[in-house]
C-alpha positions as CSV (number, residue, x, y, z in Angstrom):
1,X,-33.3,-5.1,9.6
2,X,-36.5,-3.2,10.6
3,X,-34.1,-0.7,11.3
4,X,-36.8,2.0,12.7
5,X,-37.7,-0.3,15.3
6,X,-34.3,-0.9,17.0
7,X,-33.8,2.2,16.6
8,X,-35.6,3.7,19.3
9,X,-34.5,0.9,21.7
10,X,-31.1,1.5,20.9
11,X,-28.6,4.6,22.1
12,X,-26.5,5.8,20.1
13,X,-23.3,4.7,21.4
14,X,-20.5,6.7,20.4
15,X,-19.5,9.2,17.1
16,X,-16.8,7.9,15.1
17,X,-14.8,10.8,15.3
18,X,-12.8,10.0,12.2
19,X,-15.5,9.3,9.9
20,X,-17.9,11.5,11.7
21,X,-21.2,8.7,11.6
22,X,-23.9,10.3,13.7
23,X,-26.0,7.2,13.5
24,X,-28.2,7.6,16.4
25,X,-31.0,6.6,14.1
26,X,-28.8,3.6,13.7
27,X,-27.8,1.2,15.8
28,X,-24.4,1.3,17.4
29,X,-24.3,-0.3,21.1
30,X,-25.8,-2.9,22.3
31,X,-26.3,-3.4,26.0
32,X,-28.8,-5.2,28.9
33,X,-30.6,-1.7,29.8
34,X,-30.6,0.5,26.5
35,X,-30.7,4.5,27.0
36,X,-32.2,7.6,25.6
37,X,-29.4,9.8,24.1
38,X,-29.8,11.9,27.3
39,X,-28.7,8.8,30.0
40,X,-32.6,8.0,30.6
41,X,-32.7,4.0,30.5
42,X,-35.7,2.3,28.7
43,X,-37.1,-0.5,30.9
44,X,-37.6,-3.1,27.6
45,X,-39.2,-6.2,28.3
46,X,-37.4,-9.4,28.1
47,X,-39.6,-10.3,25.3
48,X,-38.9,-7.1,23.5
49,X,-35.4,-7.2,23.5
50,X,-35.2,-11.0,21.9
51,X,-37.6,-8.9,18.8
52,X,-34.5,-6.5,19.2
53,X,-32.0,-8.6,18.7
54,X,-33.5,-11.1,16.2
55,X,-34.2,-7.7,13.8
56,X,-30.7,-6.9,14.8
57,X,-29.2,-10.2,13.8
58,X,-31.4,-11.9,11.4
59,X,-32.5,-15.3,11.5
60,X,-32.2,-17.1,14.9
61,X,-29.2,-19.9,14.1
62,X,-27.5,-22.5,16.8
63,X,-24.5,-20.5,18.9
64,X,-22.4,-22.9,17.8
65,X,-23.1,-22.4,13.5
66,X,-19.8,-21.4,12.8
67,X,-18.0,-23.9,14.3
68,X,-16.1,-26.1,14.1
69,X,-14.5,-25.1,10.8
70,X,-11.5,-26.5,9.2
71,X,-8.4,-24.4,9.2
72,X,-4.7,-23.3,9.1
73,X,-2.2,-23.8,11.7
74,X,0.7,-21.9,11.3
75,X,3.8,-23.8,13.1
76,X,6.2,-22.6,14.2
77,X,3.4,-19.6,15.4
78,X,4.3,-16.4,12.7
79,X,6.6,-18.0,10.9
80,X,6.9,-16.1,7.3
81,X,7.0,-19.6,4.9
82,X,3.6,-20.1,5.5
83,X,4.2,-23.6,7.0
84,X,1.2,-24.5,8.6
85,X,-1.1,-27.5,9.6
86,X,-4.8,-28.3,9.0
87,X,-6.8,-28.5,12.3
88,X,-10.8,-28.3,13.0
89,X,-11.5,-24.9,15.2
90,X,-14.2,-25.4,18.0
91,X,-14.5,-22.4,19.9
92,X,-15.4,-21.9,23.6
93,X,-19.1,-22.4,24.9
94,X,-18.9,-19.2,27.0
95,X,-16.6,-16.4,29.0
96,X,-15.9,-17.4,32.8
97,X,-16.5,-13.6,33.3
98,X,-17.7,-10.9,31.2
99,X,-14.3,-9.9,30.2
100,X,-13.3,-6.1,28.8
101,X,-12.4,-6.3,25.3
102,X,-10.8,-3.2,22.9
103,X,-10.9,-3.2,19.7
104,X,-9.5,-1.1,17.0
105,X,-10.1,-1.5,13.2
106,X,-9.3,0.8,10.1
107,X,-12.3,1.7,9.1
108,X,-16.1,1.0,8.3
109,X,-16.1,2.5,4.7
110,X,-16.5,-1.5,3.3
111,X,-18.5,-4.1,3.6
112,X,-15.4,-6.3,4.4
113,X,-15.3,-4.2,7.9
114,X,-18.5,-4.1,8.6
115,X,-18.5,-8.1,8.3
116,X,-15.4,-8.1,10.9
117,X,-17.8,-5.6,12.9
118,X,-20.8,-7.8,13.0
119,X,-17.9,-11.2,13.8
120,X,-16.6,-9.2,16.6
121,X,-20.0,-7.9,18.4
122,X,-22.3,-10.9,17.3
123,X,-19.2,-13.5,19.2
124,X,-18.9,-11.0,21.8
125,X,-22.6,-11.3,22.6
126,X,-22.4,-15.0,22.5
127,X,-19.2,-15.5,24.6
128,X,-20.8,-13.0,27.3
129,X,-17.9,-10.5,26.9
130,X,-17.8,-6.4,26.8
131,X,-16.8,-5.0,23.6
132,X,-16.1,-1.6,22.4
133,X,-15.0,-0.9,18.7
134,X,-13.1,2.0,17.2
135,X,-12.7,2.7,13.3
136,X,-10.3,5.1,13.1
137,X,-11.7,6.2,9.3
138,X,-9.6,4.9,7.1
139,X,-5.4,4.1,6.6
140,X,-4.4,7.8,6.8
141,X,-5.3,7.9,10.0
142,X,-2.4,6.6,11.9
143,X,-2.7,9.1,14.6
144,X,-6.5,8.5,15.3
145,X,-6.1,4.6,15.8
146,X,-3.3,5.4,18.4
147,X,-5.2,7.9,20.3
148,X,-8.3,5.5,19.8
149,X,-6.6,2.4,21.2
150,X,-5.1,4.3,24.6
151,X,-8.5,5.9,25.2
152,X,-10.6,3.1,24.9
153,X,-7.6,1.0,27.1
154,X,-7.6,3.4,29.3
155,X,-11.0,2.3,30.0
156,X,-9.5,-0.4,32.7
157,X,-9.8,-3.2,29.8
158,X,-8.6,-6.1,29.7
159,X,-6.9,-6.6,26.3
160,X,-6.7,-5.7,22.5
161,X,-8.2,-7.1,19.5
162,X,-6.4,-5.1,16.8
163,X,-6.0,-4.7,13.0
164,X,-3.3,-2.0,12.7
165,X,-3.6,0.2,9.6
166,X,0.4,0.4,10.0
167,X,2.3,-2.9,10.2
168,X,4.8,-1.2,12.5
169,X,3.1,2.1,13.9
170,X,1.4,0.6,16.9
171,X,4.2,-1.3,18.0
172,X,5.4,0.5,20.8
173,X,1.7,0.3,22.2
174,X,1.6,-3.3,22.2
175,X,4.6,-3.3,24.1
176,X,3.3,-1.3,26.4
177,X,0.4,-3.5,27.0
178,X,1.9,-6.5,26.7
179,X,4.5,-5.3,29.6
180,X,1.2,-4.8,31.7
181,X,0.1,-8.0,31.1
182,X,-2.8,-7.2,28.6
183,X,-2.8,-9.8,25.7
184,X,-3.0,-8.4,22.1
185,X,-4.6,-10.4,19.0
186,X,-3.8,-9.2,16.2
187,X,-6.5,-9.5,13.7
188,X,-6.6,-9.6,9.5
189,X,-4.0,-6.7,8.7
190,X,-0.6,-8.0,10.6
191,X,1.8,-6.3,13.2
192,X,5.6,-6.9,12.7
193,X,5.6,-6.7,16.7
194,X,7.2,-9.8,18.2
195,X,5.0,-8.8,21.3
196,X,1.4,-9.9,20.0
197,X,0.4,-12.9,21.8
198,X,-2.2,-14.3,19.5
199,X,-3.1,-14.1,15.5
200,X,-6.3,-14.5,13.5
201,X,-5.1,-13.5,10.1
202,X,-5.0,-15.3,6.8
203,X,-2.0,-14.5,4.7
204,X,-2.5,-12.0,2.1
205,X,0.3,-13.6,0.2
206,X,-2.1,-16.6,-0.4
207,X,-5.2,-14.6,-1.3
208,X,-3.1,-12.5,-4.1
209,X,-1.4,-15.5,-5.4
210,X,-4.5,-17.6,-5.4
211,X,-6.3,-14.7,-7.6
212,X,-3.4,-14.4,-9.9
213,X,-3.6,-18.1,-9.8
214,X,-7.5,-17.7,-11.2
215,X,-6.3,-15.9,-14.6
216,X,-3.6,-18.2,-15.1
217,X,-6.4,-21.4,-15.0
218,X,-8.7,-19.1,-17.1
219,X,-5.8,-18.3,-20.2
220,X,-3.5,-22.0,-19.4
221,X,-4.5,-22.5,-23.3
222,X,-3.1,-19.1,-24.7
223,X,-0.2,-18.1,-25.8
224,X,-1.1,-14.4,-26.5
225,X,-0.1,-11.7,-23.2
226,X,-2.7,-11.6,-20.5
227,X,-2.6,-7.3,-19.3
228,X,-3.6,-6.8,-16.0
229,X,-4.0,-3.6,-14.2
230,X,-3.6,-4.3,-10.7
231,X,-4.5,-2.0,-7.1
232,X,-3.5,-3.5,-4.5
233,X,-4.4,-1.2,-1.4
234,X,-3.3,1.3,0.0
235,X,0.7,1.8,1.0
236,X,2.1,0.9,4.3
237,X,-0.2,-2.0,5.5
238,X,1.2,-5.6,5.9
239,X,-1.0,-6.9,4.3
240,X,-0.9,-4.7,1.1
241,X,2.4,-6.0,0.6
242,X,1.5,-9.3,1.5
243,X,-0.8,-9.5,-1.1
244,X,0.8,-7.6,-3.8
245,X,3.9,-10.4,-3.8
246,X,1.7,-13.2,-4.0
247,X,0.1,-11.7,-7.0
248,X,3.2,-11.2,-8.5
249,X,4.8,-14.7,-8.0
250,X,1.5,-15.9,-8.5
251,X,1.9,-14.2,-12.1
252,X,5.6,-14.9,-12.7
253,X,6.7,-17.5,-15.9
254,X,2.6,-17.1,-17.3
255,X,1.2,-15.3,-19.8
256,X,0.0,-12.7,-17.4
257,X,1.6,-9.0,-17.3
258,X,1.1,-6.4,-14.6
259,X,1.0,-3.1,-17.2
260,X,0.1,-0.6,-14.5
261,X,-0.2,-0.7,-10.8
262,X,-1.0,1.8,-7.9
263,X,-1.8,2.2,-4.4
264,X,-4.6,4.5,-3.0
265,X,-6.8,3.8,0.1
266,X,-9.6,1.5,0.0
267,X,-12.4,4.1,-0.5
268,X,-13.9,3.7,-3.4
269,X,-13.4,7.4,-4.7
270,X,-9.7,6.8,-4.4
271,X,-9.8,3.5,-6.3
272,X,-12.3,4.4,-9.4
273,X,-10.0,7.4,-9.9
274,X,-6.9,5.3,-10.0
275,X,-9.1,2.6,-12.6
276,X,-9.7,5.2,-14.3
277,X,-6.4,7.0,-15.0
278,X,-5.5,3.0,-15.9
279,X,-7.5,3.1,-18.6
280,X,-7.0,6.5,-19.7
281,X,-3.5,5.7,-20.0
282,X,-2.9,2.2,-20.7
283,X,-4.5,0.3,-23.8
284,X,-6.3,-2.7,-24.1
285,X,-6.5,-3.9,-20.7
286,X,-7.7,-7.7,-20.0
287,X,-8.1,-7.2,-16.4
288,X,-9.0,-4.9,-13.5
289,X,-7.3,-7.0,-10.3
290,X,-7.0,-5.3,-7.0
291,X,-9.1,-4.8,-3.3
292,X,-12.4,-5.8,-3.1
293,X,-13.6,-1.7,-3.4
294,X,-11.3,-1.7,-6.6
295,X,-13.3,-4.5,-8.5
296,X,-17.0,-3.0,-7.1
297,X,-15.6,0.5,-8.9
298,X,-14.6,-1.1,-11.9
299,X,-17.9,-2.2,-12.9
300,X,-19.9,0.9,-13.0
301,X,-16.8,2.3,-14.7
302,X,-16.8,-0.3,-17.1
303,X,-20.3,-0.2,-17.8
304,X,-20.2,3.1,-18.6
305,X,-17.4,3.2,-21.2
306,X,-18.6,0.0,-23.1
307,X,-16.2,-2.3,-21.8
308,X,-17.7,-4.5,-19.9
309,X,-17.7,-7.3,-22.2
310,X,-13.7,-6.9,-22.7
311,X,-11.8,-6.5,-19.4
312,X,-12.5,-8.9,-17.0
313,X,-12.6,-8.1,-13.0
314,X,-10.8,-9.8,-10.1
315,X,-10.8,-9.2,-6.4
316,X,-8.4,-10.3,-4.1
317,X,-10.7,-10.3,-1.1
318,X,-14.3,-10.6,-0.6
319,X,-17.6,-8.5,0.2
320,X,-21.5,-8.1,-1.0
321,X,-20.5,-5.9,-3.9
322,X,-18.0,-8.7,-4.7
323,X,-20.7,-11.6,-4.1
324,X,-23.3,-9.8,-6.3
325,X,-21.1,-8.8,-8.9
326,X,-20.0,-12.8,-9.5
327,X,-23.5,-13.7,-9.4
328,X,-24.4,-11.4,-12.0
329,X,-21.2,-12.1,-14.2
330,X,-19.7,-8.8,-13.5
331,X,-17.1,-10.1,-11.8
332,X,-14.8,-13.2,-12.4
333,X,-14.0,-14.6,-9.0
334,X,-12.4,-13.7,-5.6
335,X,-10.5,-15.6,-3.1
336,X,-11.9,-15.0,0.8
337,X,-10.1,-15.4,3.8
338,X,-13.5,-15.6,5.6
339,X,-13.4,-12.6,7.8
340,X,-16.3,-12.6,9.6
341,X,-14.9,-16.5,11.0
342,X,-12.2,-14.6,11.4
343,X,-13.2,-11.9,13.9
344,X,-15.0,-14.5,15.6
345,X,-11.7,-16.2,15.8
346,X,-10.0,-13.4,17.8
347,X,-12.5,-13.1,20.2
348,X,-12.6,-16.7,21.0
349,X,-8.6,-16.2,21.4
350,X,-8.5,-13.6,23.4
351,X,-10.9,-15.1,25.8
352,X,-8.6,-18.4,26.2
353,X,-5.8,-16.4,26.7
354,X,-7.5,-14.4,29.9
355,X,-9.1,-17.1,31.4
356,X,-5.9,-19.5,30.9
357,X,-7.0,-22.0,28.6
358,X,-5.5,-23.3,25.7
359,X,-5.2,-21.7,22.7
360,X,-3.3,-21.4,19.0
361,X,-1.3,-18.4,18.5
362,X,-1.9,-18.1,14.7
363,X,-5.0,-19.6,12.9
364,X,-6.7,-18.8,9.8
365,X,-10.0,-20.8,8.1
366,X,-8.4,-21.9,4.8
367,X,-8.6,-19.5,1.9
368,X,-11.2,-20.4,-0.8
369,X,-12.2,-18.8,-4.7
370,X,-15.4,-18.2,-5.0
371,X,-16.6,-17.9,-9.2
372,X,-19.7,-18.5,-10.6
373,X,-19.0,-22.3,-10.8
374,X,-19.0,-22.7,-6.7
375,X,-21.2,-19.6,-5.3
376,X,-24.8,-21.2,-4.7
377,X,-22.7,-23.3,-2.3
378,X,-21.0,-21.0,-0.6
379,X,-21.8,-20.3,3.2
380,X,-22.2,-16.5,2.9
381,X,-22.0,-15.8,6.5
382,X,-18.4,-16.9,6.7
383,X,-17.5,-13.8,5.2
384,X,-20.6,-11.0,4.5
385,X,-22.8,-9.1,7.0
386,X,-26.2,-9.7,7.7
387,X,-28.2,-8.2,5.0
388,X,-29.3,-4.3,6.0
389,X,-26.4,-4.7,8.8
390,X,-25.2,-0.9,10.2
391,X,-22.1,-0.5,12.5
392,X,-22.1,-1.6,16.5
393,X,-20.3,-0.1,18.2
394,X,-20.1,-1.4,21.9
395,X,-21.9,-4.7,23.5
396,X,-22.4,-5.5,27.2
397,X,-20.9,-1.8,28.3
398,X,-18.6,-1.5,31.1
């Protein structure tokens, strides 16, 4: 991104008050008449803002590029045995109105976020729909995301895309706007609520096990105990938990054994400190497994005490630091849920569900592993942000 440029076409939307960004030299709103900080709009010519938006968003590529894609149908909709259906996901042309949409996500301290953040604000753009965002600065922030999601509601929106940082501590606001009428996707994480209406979420179950399921291909020949080390994420989200049972029934009746494990938020201060009481305190290790931030930590950390050629690193989920890391040999492989499909997914829900058309109440692309044997191939875009990508905030303001 010529990042000057947009820049000075582009206000600065909003602070994230939890993670304090004052990115005004960034970009964080997009809109039809962008503003000086002070309210003063720029008058941009039409041909100015297509520069704007192509430095904003790369490449220019067909509306419809992401779709259709194959995925899973989970039937009965929620249901906890994962059964599910394989179906091919076309998504809508465009809005019948330029719908208010909420959305509130954990954080933008990862790539994986911003990649949901560029899903969310590039499909908004395309659908024709108002967005505003809210990171609430990472998982101990509880309070924030509440107070985030009723003030930007309280905005006379229209409904909620939302990845809850607790699986359970929104619930009683998607009651509330369910009870109004207000439909509520909930997007990646999981909500225990039986009030959502709609679901664009893999299941973290499958991305653990599918990892786990990597080492056991890697070692199906030896006999001798595979040690892992494994992080998880951090303690109270659905999908944490999700992810850590797959692992471990992944792992169960192999060679592989979990000799340390701990949860910490997905910063990457927090996990290199818990890699590196692992290794402080737990001999020969064969593997770091754990968030994608955990396995971007390890390798530095690695590096740097000479171990780089003898524990092997494993994410569970996907990002840049993850994609270069495989591509350099760093790091051994990584399932993806596809989470930039994903938040394009919601979006595209949330939109049937207001304007009345048909729609599937839980859907997820199909969960692939990416190693060094299948990653020229891969369609990066399904999962990673535009190269030199910064956080948007809001699109088409209301």
């Amino acid at each position: 991104m010529n990042r000057p440029v947009a820049a000075t076409m582009l206000r600065c939307k909003r602070e994230d008050n939890a993670l304090r960004l004052r990115r005004c030299g960034g970009v964080q709103s997009l809109s039809g008449s962008p503003r000086r900080p002070g309210g003063v709009k720029l008058f941009v010519p039409l041909t100015l803002v297509g520069l704007m938006l192509g430095l904003l968003f790369g490449p220019a590529r067909s509306d419809s590029a992401w779709y259709p894609v194959e995925v899973d149908v989970w039937e009965p909709p929620f249901n906890a045995e994962r059964r599910r259906r394989t179906a091919s996901y076309v998504a809508l042309d465009k809005a019948a109105r330029p719908w208010r949409i909420c959305v509130s996500i954990p954080h933008l301290k990862d790539a994986y976020w911003n990649a949901v953040n560029f899903g969310l604000i590039d499909e908004a753009r395309r659908l024709g729909v108002g967005m505003h965002l809210y990171a609430a600065g990472g998982y101990g922030n509880l309070e924030t995301q509440r107070q985030q999601i009723v003030e930007c509601m309280d905005r006379s929106a229209d409904g909620l895309i939302l990845s809850a940082i607790s699986a359970d501590g929104v619930n009683d606001l998607v009651a509330h706007y369910a009870d109004q009428g207000k439909p509520v996707v909930d997007l990646i994480n999981g909500l225990s609520s039986p009030r959502i209406t709609a679901r664009a979420a893999a299941d973290f179950w499958d991305m653990g096990n599918r990892a786990a399921a990597h080492i056991r291909t890697l070692h199906a020949a030896d006999a001798k105990v595979v040690r892992v080390a494994w992080f998880p994420g951090p303690h109270g989200a659905a999908w944490v938990a999700a992810g850590d049972a797959g692992f471990r029934e992944g792992a169960k009746d192999s060679v592989i054994t979990v000799v340390t494990s701990a949860r910490g938020d997905t910063g990457r201060m927090t996990q290199g400190k818990l890699i590196e009481n692992a290794l402080a305190t737990v001999p020969e290790l064969d593997y770091i497994a754990g968030t994608a931030v955990t396995a971007e930590a390890a390798v530095p950390i690695l590096r740097k005490r000479g171990l780089t050629d003898r524990v092997g690193v494993l994410a569970y989920y996907y990002g840049p630091g993850v994609h270069r890391g495989i591509s350099r040999g760093q790091i051994v492989a990584a399932p993806t849920d596809r989470q930039a499909i994903l938040a394009r997914i919601a979006v595209d829900q949330i939109v049937r569900v207001l304007e009345g058309r048909p729609f599937l109440e839980h859907v997820a692309p199909k969960v692939i592993v990416i190693d060094r044997s299948n990653i020229r191939g891969f369609d990066t875009a399904s999962t990673l942000p535009p190269r030199g990508f910064r956080p948007i905030f809001s699109v088409n303001e209301w």
